[in-house]
N, C-alpha and C positions, 0 to 999 in steps of 0.2 A: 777644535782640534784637541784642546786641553779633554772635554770631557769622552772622546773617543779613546785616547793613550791610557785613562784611568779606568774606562772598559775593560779594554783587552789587557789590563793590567789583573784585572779582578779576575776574569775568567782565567787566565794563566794560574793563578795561584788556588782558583777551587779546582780544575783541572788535577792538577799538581798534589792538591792534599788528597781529591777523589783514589788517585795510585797508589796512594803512600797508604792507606789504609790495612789495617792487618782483615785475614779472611775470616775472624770470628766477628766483623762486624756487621758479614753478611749472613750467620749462621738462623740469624733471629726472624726471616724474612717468610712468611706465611706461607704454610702447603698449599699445593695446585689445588684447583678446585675437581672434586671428582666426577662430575658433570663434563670436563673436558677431555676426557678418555674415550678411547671409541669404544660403540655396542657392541657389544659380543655380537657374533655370528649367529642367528637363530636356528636351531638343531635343525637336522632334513627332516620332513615331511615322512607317518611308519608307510612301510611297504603296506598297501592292498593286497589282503587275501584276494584271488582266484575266485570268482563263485562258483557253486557247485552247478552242471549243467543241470537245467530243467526238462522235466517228464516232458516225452511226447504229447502233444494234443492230443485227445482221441479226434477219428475224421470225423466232419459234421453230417448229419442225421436226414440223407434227402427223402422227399415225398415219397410215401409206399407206391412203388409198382412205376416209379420214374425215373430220372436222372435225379442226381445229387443235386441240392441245393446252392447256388453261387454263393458267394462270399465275398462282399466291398472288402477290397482292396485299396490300399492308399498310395500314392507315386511317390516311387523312391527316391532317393537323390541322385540317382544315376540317369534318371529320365528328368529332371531338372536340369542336372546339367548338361544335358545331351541339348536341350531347348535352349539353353543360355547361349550355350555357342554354337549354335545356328544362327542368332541375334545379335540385334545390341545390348551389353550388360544392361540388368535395370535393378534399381535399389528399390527399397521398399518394400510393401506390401506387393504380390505379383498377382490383383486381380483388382488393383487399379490402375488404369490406361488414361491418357492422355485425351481428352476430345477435345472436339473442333472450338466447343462452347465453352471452354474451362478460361479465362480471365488469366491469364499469367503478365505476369510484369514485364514490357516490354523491352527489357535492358536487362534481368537480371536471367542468370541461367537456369536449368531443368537439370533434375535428375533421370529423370527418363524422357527419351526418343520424343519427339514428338508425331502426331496420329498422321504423317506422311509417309513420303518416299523417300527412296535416293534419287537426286536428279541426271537426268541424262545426260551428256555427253554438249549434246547444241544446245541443251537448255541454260546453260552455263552462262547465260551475258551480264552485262555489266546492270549493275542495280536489283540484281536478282538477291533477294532476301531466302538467308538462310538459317539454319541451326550446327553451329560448328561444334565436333564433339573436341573439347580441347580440356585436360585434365580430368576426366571423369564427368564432365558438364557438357550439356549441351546449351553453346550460348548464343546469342543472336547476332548475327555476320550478313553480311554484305558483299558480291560482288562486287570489287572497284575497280580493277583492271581486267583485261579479258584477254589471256593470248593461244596460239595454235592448240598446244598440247598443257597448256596451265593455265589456272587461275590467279591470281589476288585474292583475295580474302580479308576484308579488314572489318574487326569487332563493332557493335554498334554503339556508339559512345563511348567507345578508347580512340585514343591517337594513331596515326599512323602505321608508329615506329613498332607497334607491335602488329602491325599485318602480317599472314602468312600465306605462301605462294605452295599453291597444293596441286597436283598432277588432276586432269577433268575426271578419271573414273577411279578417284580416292570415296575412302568406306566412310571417311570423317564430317561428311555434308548430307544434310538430310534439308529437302524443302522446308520453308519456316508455313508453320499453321497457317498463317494469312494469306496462302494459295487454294484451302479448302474451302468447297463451297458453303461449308455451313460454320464458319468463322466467325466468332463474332468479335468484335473488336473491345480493348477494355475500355472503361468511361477513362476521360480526360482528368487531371489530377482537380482538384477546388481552384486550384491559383489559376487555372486558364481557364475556366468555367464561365463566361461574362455575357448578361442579361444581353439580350438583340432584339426588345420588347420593351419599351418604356411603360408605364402607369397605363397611360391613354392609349393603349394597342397598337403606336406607332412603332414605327422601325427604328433602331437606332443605327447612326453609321457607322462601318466600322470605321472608320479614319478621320479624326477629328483635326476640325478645320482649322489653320493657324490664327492666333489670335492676335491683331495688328497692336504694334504699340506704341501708346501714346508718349509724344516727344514731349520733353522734358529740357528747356535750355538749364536750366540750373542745374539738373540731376549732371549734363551733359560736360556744362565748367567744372562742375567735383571731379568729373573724370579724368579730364585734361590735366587740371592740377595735381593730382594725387598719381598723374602717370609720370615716371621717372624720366628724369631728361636726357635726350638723346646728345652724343659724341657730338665734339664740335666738327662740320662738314665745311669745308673753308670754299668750295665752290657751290654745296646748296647759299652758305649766304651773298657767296657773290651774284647769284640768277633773286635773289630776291631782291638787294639793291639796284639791278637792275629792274624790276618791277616796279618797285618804288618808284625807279626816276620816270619812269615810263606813267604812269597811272599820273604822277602830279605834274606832266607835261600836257 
């Protein structure tokens, strides 16, 4: 207690002189750094001149004595996008597609569509594997509930709680590739990979047989002893003295 009272006795008196202090003996205190100023504002960008319009073509030079010569033309962006939205968006490159044979990751999403359809209406039942477009992804979905006029919809390896219940003749379900007939499935990861062939060309089984184990009285006392002792039961000891007298009668 004593050295607490001579604490706060010390801190009241540097407190105290701190106030008392005249303002020239904070005049001596180092300039801000000028690093801590904000940037300037960087000037606007000059205006672009206008370019001057360019000369006519002259027309191109057709065969004597025929029609004029054609001229490859390139698609403009207006007939892109006339196509885009007839479709499903797709990123990327637009003159690569999706096949039946392409190896995709079975859990992870697509940028673009996959080489199906949209499914129909009765084709809707439960366990039916699909491609759900959900954020710009088409990701791999499942049929889990099935009712009149909706679906279930739940992710393949996510939980539950993010299923979504979509109307049967919704734009956002597309068959999943493993309905085409020329599918092919990807290889199995390394880790499940496991030999069914032994050395000597035999089979191996899958299910390996229990292996019996050998009783052990000692290992069996260490247990007993090392197992913690149960609450005392004042009627289990009474059916045992009862045994007792029973067994030495």
């Amino acid at each position: 207690s004593t050295f607490l009272v001579a604490h706060r006795v010390r801190r009241a008196m540097l407190h105290r002189s701190c106030h008392s202090l005249p303002a020239r003996c904070f005049s001596s205190l180092p300039p801000k750094s000028p690093f801590l100023h904000k940037r300037p504002t960087p000037p606007p960008p000059p205006a672009v001149k206008p370019a001057a319009p360019a000369a006519p073509a002259p027309p191109p030079l057709g065969p004597p004595g025929g029609l004029p010569a054609s001229t490859p033309t390139t698609p403009t962006t207006s007939t892109t996008s006339s196509s885009s939205s007839s479709g499903p968006q797709r990123f990327g490159p637009l003159d690569v597609n999706l096949k039946p044979t392409d190896q995709l990751r079975p859990l992870l999403p697509t940028w673009n569509p996959p080489p199906t359809r949209r499914p129909e209406a009765h084709e809707l039942e439960v366990s039916t594997r699909l491609r759900f477009l959900f954020e710009e992804r088409w990701w791999a979905a499942t049929v889990r509930e099935a009712y009149e006029t909706e679906v279930r919809v739940g992710f393949d390896g996510w939980p539950s709680r993010h299923d979504q219940i979509l109307p049967r003749d919704t734009d956002l379900l597309y068959l999943h590739e493993s309905v085409h007939p020329d599918y092919v499935a990807p290889p199995a990861p390394q880790r499940f990979q496991r030999p069914t062939v032994d050395a000597e060309g035999n089979e191996i089984p899958t299910l390996r047989q229990p292996r019996p184990k050998v009783y052990d009285p000692e290992k069996e006392r260490m247990k007993r002893a090392l197992r913690p002792p149960m609450p005392f039961n004042p009627e289990k000891e009474r059916l045992k003295r009862l045994l007792r007298q029973q067994v030495s009668e």
